[in-house]
C-alpha positions as CSV (number, residue, x, y, z in Angstrom):
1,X,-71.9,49.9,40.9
2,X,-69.8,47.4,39.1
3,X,-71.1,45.4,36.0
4,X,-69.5,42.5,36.8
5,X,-68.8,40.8,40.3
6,X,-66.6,37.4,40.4
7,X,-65.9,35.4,43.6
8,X,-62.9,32.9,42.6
9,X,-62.1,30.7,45.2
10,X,-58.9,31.7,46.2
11,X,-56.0,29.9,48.1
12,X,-55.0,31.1,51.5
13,X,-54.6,34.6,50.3
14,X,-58.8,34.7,49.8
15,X,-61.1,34.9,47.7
16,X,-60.3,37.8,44.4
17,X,-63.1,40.1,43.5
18,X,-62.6,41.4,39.7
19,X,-64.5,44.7,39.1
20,X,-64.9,47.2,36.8
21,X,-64.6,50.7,37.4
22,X,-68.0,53.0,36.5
23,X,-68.2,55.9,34.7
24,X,-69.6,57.6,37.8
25,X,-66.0,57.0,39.6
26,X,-64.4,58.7,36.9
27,X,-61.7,61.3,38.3
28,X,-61.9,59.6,41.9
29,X,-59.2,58.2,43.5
30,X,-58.4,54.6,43.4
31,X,-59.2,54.6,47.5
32,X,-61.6,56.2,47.5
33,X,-63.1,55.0,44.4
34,X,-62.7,51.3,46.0
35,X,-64.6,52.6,49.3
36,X,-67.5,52.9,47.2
37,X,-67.5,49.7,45.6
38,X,-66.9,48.1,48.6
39,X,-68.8,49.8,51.2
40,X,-69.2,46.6,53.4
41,X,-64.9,46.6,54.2
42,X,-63.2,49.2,56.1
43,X,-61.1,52.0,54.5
44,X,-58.1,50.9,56.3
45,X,-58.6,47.7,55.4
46,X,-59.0,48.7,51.8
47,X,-56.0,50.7,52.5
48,X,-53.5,48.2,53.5
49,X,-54.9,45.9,50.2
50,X,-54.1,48.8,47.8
51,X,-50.6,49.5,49.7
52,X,-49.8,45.3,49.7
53,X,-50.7,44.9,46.0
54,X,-53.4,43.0,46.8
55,X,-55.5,45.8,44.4
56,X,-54.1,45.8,41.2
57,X,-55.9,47.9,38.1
58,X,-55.7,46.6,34.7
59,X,-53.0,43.9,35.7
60,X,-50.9,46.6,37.4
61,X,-50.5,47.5,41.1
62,X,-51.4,51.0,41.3
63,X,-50.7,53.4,44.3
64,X,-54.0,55.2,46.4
65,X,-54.2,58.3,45.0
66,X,-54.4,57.0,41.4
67,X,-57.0,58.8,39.8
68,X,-59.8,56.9,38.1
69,X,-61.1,57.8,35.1
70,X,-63.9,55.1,34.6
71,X,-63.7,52.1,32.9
72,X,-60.4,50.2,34.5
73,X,-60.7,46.8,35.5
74,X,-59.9,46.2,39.7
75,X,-59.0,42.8,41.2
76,X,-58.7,43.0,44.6
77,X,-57.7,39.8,46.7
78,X,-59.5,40.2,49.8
79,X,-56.8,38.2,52.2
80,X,-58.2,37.0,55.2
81,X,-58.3,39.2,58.2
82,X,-56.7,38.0,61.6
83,X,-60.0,37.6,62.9
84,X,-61.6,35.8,60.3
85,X,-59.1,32.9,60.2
86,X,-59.8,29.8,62.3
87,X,-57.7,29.9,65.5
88,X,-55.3,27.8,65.9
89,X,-53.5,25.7,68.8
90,X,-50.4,27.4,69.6
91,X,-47.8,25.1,72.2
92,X,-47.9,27.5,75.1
93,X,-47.2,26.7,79.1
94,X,-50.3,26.6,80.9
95,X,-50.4,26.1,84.8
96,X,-53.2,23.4,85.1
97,X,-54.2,23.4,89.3
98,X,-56.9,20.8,88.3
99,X,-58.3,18.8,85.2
100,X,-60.9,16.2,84.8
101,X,-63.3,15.2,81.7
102,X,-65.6,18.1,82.4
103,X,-63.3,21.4,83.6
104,X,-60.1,22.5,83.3
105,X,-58.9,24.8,85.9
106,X,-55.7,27.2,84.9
107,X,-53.3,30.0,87.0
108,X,-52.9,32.2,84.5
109,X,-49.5,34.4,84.3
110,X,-49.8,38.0,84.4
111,X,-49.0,39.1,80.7
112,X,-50.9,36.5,78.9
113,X,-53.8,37.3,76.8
114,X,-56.6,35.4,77.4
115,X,-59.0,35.6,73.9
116,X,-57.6,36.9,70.7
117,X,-58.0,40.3,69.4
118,X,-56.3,43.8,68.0
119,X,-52.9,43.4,68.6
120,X,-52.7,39.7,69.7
121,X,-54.1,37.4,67.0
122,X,-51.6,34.8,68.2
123,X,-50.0,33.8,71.4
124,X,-53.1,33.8,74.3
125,X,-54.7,31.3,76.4
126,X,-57.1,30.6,73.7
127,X,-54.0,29.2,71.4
128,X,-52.6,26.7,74.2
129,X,-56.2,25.9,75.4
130,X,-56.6,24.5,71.8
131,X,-53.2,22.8,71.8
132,X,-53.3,21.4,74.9
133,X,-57.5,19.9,74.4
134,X,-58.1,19.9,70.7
135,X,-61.5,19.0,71.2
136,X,-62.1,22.9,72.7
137,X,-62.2,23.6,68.5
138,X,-66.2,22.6,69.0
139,X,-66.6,24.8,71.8
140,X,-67.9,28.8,71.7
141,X,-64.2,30.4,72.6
142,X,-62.5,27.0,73.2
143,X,-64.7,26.6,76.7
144,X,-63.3,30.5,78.1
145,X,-66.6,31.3,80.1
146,X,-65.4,33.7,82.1
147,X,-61.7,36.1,81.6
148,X,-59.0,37.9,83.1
149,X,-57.5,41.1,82.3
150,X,-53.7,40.7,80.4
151,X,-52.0,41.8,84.1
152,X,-54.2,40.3,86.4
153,X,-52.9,36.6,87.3
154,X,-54.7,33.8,88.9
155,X,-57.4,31.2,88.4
156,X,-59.9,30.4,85.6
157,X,-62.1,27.7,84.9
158,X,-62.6,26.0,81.1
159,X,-65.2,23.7,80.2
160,X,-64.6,21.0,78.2
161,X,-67.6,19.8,77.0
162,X,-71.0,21.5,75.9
163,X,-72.8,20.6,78.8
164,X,-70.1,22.0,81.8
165,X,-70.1,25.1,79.5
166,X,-73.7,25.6,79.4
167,X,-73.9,25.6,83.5
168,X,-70.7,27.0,84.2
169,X,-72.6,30.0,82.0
170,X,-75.8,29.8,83.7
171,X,-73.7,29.4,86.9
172,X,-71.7,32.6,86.8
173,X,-75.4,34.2,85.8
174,X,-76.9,33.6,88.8
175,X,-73.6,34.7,91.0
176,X,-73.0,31.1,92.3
177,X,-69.3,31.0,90.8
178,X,-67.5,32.4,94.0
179,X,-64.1,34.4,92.5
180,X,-62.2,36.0,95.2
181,X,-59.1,38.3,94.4
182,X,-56.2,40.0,96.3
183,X,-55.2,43.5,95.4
184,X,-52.6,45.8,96.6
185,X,-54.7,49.2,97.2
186,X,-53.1,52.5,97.6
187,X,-54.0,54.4,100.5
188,X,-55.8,53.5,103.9
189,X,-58.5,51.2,103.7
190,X,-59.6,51.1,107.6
191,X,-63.0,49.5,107.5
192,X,-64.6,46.8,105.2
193,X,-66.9,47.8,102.7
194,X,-69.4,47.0,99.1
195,X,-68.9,48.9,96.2
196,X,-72.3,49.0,93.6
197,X,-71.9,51.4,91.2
198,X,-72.7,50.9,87.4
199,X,-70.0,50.2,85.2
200,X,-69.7,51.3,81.5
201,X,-67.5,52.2,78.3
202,X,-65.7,55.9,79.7
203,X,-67.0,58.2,78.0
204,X,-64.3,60.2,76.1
205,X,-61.6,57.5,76.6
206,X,-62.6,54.6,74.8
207,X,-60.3,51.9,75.9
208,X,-61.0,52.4,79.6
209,X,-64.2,51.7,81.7
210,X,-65.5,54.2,84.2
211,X,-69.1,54.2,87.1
212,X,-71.1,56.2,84.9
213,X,-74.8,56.6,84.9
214,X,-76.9,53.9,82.8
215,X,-73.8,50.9,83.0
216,X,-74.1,47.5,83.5
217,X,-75.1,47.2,87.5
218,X,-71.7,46.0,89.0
219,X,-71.3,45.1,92.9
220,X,-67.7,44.8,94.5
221,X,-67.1,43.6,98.0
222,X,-63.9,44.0,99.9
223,X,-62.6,43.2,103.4
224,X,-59.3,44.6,104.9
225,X,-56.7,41.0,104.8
226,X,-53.4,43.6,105.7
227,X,-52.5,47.0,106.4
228,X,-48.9,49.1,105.2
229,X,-48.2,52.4,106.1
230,X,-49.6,53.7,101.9
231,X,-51.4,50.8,101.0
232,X,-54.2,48.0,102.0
233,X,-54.2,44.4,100.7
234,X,-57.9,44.1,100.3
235,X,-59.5,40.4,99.6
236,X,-62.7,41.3,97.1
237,X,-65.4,39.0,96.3
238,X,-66.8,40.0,92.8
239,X,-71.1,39.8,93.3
240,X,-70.9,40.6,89.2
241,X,-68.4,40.1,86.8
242,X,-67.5,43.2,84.6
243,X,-64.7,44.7,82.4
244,X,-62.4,46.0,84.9
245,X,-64.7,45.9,87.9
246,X,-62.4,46.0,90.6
247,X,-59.7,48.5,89.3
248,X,-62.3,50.5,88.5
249,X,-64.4,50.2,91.7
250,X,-61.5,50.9,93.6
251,X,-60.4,54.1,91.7
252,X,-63.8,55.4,92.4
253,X,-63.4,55.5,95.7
254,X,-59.7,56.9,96.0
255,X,-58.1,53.6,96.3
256,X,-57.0,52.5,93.0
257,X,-54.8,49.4,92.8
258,X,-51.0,49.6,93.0
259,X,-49.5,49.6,89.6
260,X,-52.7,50.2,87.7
261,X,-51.3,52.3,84.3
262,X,-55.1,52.7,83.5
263,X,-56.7,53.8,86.6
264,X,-54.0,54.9,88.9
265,X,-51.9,57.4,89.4
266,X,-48.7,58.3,86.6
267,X,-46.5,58.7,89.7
268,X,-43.5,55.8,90.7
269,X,-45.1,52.8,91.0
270,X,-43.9,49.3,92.8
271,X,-45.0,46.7,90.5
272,X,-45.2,47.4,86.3
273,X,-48.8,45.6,86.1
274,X,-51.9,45.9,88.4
275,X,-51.5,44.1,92.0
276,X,-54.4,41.8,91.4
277,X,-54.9,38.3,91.7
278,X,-57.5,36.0,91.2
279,X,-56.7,34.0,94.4
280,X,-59.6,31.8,95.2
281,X,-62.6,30.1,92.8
282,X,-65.5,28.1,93.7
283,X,-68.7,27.0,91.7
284,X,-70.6,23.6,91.5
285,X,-68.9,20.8,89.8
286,X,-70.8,20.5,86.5
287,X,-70.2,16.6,86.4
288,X,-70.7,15.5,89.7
289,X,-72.8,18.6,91.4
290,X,-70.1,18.9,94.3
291,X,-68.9,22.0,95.6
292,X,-65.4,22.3,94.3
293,X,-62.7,25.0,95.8
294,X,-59.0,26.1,94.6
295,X,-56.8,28.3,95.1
296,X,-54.0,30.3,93.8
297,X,-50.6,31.5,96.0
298,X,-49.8,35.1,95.0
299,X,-47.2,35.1,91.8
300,X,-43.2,36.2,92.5
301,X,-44.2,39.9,91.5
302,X,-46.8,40.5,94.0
303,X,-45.1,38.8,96.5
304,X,-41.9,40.3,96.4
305,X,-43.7,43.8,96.8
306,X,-45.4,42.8,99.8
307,X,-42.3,41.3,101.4
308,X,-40.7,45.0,100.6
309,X,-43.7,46.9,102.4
310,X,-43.8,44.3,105.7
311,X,-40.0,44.9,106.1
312,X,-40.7,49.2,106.3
């Protein structure tokens, strides 16, 4: 492709890449041109370089549909990408309901991101997990061994060290990390009840999960804690821990969760996030082997809807 290939190393804008353009290329555009030079990087990636300046050809910056006609010389500075860049410790509030040298148990908010990723490079428990321990930095995901959706509140545990990660892993493998959640269902719930149905990507929606045939085996079971006139507070025990289980559980059988913008109903809804809450976690201390309990009073938001539906 090129006949010459130069890694500089670069600043904090990255490393440059100086090329030159083939015959081959000739009456290409620059894009597209730079697509196949660099077939490893995305086209929008390449695409926001070129637009930024961060492409220029012979000195210049040059716009994408430039036409090539073999020859030029390309330097393109391949600036970092948000997910390439060590995360750092961001000062962030974080309810702590218990620490010790091993574990660090949290409440999280409803709204707060737990790992990094499109859209929130900065800003989510991961950041003020590093801030607040330093020391997470030598972890896999700063010690996160288990997560909550961005509107679901309640309790996580972090490990601290290698060792309370490794069983806290193995732990929630075997199903002996005990996580039990409230959620405000729509409908009539009248008699307890297990969900298992296999859980997967959705097929034509890509953001959403959805039971479909050949998921991840996923096993949800609920009990009836309170009764309204349109909805059930269920208490659910999670047997398996996947992407969405429990919104999506109870959508399949007719009872999504109040407030759910991805797996309930468009119509008026009492709360603008999912009534769920990770109320209640157990698992083995991975210091002292001890059975270790918590729990988590429902946030403002949930209860405040609940107060509303006991007084009709």
């Amino acid at each position: 492709m090129s006949k010459a290939s130069n890694y500089t190393a670069g600043e904090a804008t990255g490393p440059c890449l100086d090329l030159e353009v083939p015959e081959s290329l000739a009456g290409m555009r620059l894009d597209q041109g730079l697509a196949r030079l660099l077939p490893d990087e995305s086209r929008s990636r390449l695409a926001l370089l070129i637009e930024s300046g961060d492409v220029t050809v012979d000195g210049e910056r040059a716009a994408p549909k430039r036409r090539l006609r073999g020859g030029e010389r390309l330097r393109v500075t391949l600036r970092p990408r948000p997910q390439d860049r060590p995360q750092r410790g961001q000062a962030l509030e974080i309810a702590v309901v218990h620490e010790d040298g091993e574990v660090l148990v949290i409440n999280k908010p409803a709204g707060l991101v737990v790992h990094p990723g499109s859209g929130n490079w900065e800003g989510t428990l991961l950041n003020g997990l590093l801030h607040r321990v330093p020391q997470l930095s030598a972890l896999p995901r700063a010690g996160i061994v288990h997560r909550l959706d961005k509107d679901t509140s309640g309790l996580m545990v972090v490990a601290k060290t290698e060792a309370a990660m490794q069983c806290l892993v193995r732990a929630l493998a075997a199903h002996r990390v005990a996580r039990t959640y409230l959620a405000l269902a729509k409908g009539k719930v009248s008699a307890p009840g297990t969900v298992s149905a296999p859980i997967g990507r959705h097929r034509s929606q890509r953001t959403k999960m959805a039971v479909v045939p050949g998921g991840k085996p996923a096993v949800t079971h609920y009990l009836v804690a309170e009764r309204f006139p349109a909805h059930t507070l269920l208490q659910c025990d999670l047997e398996t821990g996947r992407t969405h289980q429990i919104r999506v559980h109870l959508a399949s059988i007719g009872h999504p969760i109040e407030g759910d913008p991805a797996y309930g109903p468009r119509s008026a809804r009492l709360l603008g996030r999912q009534a769920l809450h990770a109320w209640r976690l157990a698992f083995r201390h991975p210091g002292t082997g001890e059975e270790v309990r918590f729990e988590a009073a429902l946030p403002a938001d949930m209860a405040h809807v609940l107060d509303g539906l006991r007084r009709h």
